[in-house]
N, C-alpha and C positions, 0 to 999 in steps of 0.2 A: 911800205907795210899795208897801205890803204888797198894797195893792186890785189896783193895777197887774198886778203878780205871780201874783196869784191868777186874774184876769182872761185872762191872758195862756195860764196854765193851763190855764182851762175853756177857752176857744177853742180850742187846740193840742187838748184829749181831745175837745170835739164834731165836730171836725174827722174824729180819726181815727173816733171812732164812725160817722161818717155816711159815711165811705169804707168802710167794713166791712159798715154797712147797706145798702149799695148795691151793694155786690162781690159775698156772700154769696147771694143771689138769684140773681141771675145765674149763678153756678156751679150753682147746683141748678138751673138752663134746661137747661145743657149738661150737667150729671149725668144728669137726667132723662130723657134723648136714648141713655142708656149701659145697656149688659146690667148688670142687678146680677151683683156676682161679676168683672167683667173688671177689667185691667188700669189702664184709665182710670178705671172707676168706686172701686177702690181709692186709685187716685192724688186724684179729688174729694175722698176721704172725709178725705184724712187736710192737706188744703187747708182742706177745711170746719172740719174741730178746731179747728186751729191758728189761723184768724182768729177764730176765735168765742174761742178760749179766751187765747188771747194778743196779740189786739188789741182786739175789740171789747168783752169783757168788762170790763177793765181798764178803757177807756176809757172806759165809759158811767159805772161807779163814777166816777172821779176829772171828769167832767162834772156827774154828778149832786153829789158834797160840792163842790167849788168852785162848784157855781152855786146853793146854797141858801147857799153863805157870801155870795157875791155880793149874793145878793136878801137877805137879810138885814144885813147894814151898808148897801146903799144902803136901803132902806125899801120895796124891792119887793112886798112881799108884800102890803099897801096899795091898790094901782094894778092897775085893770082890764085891760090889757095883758100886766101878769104875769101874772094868773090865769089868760088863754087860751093861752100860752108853756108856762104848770105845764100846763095840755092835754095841748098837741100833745106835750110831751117825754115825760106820761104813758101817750099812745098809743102814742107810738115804743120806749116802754120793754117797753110790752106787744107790739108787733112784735118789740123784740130777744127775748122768751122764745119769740113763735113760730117762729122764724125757728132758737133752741136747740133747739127739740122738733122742727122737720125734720132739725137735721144729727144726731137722735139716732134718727130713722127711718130716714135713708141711710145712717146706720153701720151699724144691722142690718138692712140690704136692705128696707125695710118702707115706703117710700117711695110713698103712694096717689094723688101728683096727678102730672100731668103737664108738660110745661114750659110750656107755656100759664097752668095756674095762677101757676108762678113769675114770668112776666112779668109777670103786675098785680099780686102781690105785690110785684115789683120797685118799682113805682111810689110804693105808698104811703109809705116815706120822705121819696121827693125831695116829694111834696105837704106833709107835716107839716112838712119843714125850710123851705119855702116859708113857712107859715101860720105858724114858729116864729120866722125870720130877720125876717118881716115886723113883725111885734106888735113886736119888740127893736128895730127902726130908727126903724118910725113911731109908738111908743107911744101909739095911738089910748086912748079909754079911761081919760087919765091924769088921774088927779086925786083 
């Protein structure tokens, strides 16, 4: 029942992480679009914080320890499906720190790409949660 639970856990925090990895971007579109200095770009800034700091951060934490607990009592770490899943969450983990190190260039107006950049940033998330969602369903690789 504890598996259940915990299971149940990690789902609820990748969930929120990957609504936050996919929010996050797209505000810096429309940040991007803004006078450093103005009212909206103030109002981005203090948006950007607060998901990065009180949702997705949190969330990736408590994804990442319930899902090595996870992989760990089932016997995951074993199976070749896992190992590309430990990838894609690896990459994405490395997207959420960059993704920290923009909203810490838009806090101090220092912000070098434009929103164009941010749209194909946008992207890579929903790709890796593809490649990640995919490997957990159809565990190719297994054995």
């Amino acid at each position: 029942m504890l598996y259940l639970w915990i299971k149940s856990l990690h789902v609820l925090a990748v969930i929120s992480w990957m609504a936050g990895l996919l929010y996050l971007p797209r505000l810096f579109v429309y940040h991007a679009e803004v006078a450093a200095g103005s009212a909206t770009s103030e109002t981005f800034k203090i948006m950007e914080r607060r998901l990065l700091k009180a949702i997705m951060t949190p969330a990736m934490i408590v994804a990442w320890i319930a899902g090595l607990w996870l992989a760990y009592e089932s016997g995951a770490f074993s199976q070749g499906w896992f190992h590309g899943k430990l990838l894609a969450v690896l990459i994405m983990s490395g997207v959420h720190g960059l993704l920290a190190r923009h909203v810490r260039l838009f806090a101090t107006d220092q912000n070098p790409h434009t929103h164009r950049y941010f749209r194909i940033v946008n992207e890579i998330p929903t790709v890796l949660m593809i490649v990640a969602v995919t490997l957990v369903i159809l565990k190719p690789f297994e054995g």
